[in-house]
N, C-alpha and C positions, 0 to 999 in steps of 0.2 A: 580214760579220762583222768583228770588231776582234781580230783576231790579234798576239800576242808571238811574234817565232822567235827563239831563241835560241843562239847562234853563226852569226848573219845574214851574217857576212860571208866563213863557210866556201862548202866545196863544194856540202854537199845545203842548208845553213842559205841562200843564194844562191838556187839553186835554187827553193827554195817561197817565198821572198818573189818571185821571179820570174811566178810561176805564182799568187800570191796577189793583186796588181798585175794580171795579166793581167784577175784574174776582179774587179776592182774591191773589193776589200777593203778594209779600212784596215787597214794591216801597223806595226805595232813593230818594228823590228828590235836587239838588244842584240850585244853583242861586245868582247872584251878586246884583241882584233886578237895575242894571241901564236902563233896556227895560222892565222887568218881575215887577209882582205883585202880592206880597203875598195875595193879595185876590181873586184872581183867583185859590186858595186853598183853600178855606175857607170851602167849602162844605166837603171835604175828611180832613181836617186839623189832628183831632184825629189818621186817619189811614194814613198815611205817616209820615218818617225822613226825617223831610226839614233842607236843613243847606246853610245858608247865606254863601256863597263861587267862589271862583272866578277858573275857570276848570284851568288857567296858572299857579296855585300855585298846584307847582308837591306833597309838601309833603299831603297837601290837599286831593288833586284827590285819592293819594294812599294810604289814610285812606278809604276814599270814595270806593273805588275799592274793599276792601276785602269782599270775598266772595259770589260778583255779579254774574251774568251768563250771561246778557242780560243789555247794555248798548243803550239807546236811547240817540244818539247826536243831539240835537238842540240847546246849548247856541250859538248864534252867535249875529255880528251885522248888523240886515238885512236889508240895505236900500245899492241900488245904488244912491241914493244920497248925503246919507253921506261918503261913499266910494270917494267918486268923492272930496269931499269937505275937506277927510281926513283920506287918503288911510292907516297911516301909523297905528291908531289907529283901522282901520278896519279889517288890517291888523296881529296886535298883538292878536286881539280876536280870530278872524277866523283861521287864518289858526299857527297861538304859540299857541291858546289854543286848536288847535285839535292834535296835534300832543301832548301836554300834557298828554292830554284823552287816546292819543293809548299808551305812554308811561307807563301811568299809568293801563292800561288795558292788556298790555302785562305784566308786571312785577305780577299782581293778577290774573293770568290766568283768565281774564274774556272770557271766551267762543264768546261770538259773540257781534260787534258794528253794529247797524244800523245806517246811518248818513243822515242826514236832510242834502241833495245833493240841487242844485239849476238849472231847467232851464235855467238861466239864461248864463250859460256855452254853449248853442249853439250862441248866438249873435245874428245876423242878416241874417244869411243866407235864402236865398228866399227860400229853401225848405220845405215844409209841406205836410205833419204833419213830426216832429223832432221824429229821432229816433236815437236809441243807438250807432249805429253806425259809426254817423255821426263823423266828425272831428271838437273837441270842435274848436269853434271861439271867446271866450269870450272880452267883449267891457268894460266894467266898472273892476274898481280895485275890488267890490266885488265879481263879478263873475269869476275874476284869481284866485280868494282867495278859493270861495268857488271850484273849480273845481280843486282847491291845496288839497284841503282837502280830494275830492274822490281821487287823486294818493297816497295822503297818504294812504290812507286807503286799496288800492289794493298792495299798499308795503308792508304794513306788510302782508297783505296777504299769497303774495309770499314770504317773506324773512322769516317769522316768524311763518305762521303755524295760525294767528289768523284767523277767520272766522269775514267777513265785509262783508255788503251790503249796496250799496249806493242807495239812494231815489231820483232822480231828482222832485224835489216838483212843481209843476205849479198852481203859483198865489190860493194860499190858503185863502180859505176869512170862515167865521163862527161867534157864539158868544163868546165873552169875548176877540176879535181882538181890538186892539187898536184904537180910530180915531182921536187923538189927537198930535199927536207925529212924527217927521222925520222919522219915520219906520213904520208908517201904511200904510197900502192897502188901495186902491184905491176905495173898496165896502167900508169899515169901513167908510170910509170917505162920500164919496156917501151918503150912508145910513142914517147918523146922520144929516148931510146938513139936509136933506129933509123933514126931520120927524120935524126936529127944521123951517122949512118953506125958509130956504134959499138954495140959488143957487150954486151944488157944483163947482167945480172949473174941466175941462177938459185941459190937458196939451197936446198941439197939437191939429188936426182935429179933433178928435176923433174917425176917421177912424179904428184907432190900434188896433186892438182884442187882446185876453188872450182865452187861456184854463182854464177859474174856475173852483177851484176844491173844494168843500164842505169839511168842518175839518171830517165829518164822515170818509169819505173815506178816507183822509190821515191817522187819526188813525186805519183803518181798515188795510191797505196796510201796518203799520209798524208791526202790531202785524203777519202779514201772514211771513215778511218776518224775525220775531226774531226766527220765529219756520219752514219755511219749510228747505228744507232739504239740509244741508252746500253742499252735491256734488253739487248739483244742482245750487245754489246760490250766494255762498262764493263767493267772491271780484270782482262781477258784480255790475252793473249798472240797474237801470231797471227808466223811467219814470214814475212819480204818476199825474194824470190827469186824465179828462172824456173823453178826445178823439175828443171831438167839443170846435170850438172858439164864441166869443161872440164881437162883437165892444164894445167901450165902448161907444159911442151914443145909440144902438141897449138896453146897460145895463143900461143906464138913463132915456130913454125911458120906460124899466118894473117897476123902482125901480120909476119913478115918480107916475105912475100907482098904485102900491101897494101903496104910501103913500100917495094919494091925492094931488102929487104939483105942480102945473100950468105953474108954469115957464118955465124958460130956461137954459140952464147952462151957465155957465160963460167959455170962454176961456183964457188960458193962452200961453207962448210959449215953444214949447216940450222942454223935458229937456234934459240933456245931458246926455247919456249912457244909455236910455228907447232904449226898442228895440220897431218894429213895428207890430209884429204878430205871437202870440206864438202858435201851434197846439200841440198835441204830439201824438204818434202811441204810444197804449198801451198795444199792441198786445204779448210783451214780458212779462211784467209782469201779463198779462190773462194767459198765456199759462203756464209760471213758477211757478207762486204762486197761480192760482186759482183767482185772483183778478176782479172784476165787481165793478166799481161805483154804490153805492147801493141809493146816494141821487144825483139828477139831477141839473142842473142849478135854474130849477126855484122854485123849492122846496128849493132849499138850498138857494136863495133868502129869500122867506116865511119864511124859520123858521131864517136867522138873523135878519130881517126889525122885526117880534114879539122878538125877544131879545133885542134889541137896542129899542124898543119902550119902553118894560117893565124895561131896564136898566134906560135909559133917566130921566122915570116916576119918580125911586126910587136912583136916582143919583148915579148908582152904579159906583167907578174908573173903566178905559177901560185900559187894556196895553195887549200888543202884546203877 
């Protein structure tokens, strides 16, 4: 296939041109490089077209577009806390530059979008585990944005005849994730703390669980859902997670473990627009796509605490 990912030189955008390369594809990859890093390409560099680009610049995208089949959406900007702090440019990325993307994807017959959906579109509702059906509640201006983004996407659906599938993503942690920056995850962060002998920082009790989700598995669930079958699929929704939660005391408590650190954490006070307990039922995308978490919590622990170690060792830059 002739694949576009877009924010290629992120953490999951990295990733699937990784895993798209393995499997001989011909990959695109686009990137603004203002969260992304070209060196989290570095290994595949020769076999990918990377092109320094920004997805809201339509003539752009639809140079980008010709000839594609299989479009992976991930450029975004992923923090609710800079959403919170500066909605309107959160705003411009997310949800003007996806609607870019589909413009540009319908006008080049690109066959199908998968889009890097967000959790974060159910809020706070005390039900768990979260499933598809629910009625989004979204709290943070990125999570209106990002949940702007799947109605787009089931519009063109309907009105246009494209084939989309939306990914709700649940708290993605892995190697080559950022731990330095207003848009990293909370394990990146964790992680580097610990290994460097200091105390990470918990926002709130830290009572609050997450469904983590190993990057294996989210790269595995996007390639199931570029290829199984449009009846089936097309401008659904389907949750990407393990299916169990984790506290995040419960997750300081392993990650001190595996790195030898004695402490304590440090508390800070919750922040504004963090929800309190994410599960997800993934019961729809097993049944539809064949999809199984193939790497666990604690495994997928294991192998980022040895990436960040061997990163740290050789000063490698971290970005998302």
């Amino acid at each position: 296939m002739r694949i576009l990912i877009t924010g290629a030189a992120g953490f999951i955008g990295s990733s699937l041109a990784k895993r798209a390369v393995a499997e001989g594809h011909s990959v695109i990859g686009v990137d603004n490089l203002i969260t992304g890093n070209r060196e989290n390409l570095a290994a595949i560099d020769a076999a990918i077209d990377f092109r320094v680009a920004d997805i809201r610049n339509r003539e752009q995208m639809q140079e980008l577009c010709r000839g594609v089949e299989i479009i992976f959406h991930e450029a975004a900007l992923p923090s609710v806390p800079k959403s919170v702090l500066d909605p309107l440019t959160s705003h411009e990325h997310n949800v003007e530059g996806t609607v870019s993307v589909l413009l540009a994807a319908k006008e080049q017959k690109v066959r199908r979008v998968v889009y890097a959906a967000s959790s974060s579109a159910y809020g706070e509702s005390p039900t768990l585990p979260k499933h598809e059906a629910m009625i989004p509640a979204p709290i943070s201006p990125y999570a209106v944005q990002k949940l702007t983004g799947e109605y787009y996407m089931q519009s063109f659906q309907r009105v246009y005849g494209m084939e989309t599938v939306c990914l709700r993503y649940f708290n993605v942690f892995g190697p080559f994730q950022a731990a330095d920056s207003p848009y990293s995850g909370v394990l990146a962060k964790f992680i580097t703390s610990l290994l460097q002998g200091e105390a990470p920082t918990i926002f709130g009790d830290g009572q609050q669980s997450r469904d983590f989700t190993y990057i294996d598995n989210v790269v595995d669930a996007n390639f199931l859902a570029a290829t199984a079958p449009a009846d089936v699929v097309s401008g659904k929704v389907y949750n990407l997670a393990c299916g169990e939660r984790h506290s995040l005391l419960d997750t300081f408590r392993i990650l001190a473990e595996m790195t030898g650190f004695a402490g304590a954490p440090v508390f800070g006070a919750a922040r504004n627009g963090d929800i309190l307990h994410s599960l997800a039922d993934i019961s729809l995308i097993a049944r539809e796509m064949g999809y199984q978490p193939q790497v666990n919590f604690e495994e997928g622990l294991r192998r980022t605490v040895a990436w960040y170690a061997e990163a740290l060792k050789m000063q490698t830059p971290l970005s998302i």
